[in-house]
C-alpha positions as CSV (number, residue, x, y, z in Angstrom):
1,X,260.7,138.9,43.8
2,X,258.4,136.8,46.0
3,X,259.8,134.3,48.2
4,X,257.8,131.4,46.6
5,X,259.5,132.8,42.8
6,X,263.0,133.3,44.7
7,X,262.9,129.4,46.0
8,X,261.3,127.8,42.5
9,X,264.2,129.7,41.0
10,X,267.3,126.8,41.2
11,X,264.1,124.0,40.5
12,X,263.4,125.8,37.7
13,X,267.0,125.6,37.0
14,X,267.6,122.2,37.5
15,X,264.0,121.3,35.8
16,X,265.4,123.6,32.4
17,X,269.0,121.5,32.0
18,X,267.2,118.2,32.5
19,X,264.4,119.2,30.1
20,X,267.3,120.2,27.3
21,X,269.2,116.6,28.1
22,X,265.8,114.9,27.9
23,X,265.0,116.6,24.4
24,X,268.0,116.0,23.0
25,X,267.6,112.2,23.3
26,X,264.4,111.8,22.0
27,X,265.3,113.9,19.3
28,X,268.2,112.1,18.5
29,X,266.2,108.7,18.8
30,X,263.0,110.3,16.5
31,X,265.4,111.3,14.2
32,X,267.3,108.0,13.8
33,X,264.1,106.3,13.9
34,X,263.2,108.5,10.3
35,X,266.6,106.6,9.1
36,X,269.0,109.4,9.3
37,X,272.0,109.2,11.0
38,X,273.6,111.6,13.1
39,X,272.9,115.1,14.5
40,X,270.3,117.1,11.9
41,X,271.8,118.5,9.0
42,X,273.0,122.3,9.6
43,X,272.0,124.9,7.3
44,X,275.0,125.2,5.4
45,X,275.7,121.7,5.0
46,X,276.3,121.6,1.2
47,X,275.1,117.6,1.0
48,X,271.6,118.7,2.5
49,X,268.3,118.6,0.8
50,X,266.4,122.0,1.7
51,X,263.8,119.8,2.8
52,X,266.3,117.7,5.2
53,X,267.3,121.1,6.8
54,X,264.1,122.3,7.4
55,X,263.0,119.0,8.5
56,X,265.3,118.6,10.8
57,X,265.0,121.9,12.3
58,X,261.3,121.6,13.0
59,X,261.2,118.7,14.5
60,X,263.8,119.5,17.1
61,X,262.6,123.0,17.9
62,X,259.1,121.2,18.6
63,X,260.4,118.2,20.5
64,X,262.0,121.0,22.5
65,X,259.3,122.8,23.2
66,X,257.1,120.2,24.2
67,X,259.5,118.5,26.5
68,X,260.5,122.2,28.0
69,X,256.5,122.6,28.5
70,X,255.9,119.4,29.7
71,X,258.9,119.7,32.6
72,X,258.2,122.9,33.6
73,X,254.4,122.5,34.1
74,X,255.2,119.5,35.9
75,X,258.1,121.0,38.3
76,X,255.3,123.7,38.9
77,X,252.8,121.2,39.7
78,X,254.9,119.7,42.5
79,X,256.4,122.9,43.7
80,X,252.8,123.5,44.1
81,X,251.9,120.3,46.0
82,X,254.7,120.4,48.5
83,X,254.9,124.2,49.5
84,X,251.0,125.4,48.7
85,X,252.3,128.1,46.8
86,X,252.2,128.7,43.0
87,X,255.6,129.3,41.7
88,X,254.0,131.2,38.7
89,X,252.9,135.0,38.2
């Protein structure tokens, strides 16, 4: 492992918990904001439409990914800026 990968490594870290603690409170606030209440249905939740399930689980899996994206590109970014060094492949 490069020495540039080996010191991104805990940022990356860091960046990935904040990322899934950011996510989860916009998707709590998106899905409130659609007027339900609560976490998203799970799929075995008897008093669940099919389309309340599957709703539910796309929109979180793409808030997700977009905030995970967005925070890593941007710890990359400034990994990049201070140390000259691209912490990528």
């Amino acid at each position: 492992m490069k020495p540039a990968a080996l010191a991104y490594k805990p940022i990356s870290i860091g960046a990935g918990i904040a990322g899934g603690i950011v996510a989860g409170v916009v998707f709590r606030k998106v899905w409130r904001g659609l007027g339900h209440e609560g976490d998203r249905p799970k799929a075995t939740a008897a008093d669940s439409s099919w389309s309340e399930v599957l709703t539910g689980a796309v929109l979180e899996a793409v808030i997700f990914a977009v905030v995970k994206t967005a925070i890593d590109r941007g710890s990359a970014e400034i990994f990049h800026r201070m140390t000259g060094v691209w912490p990528g492949k």
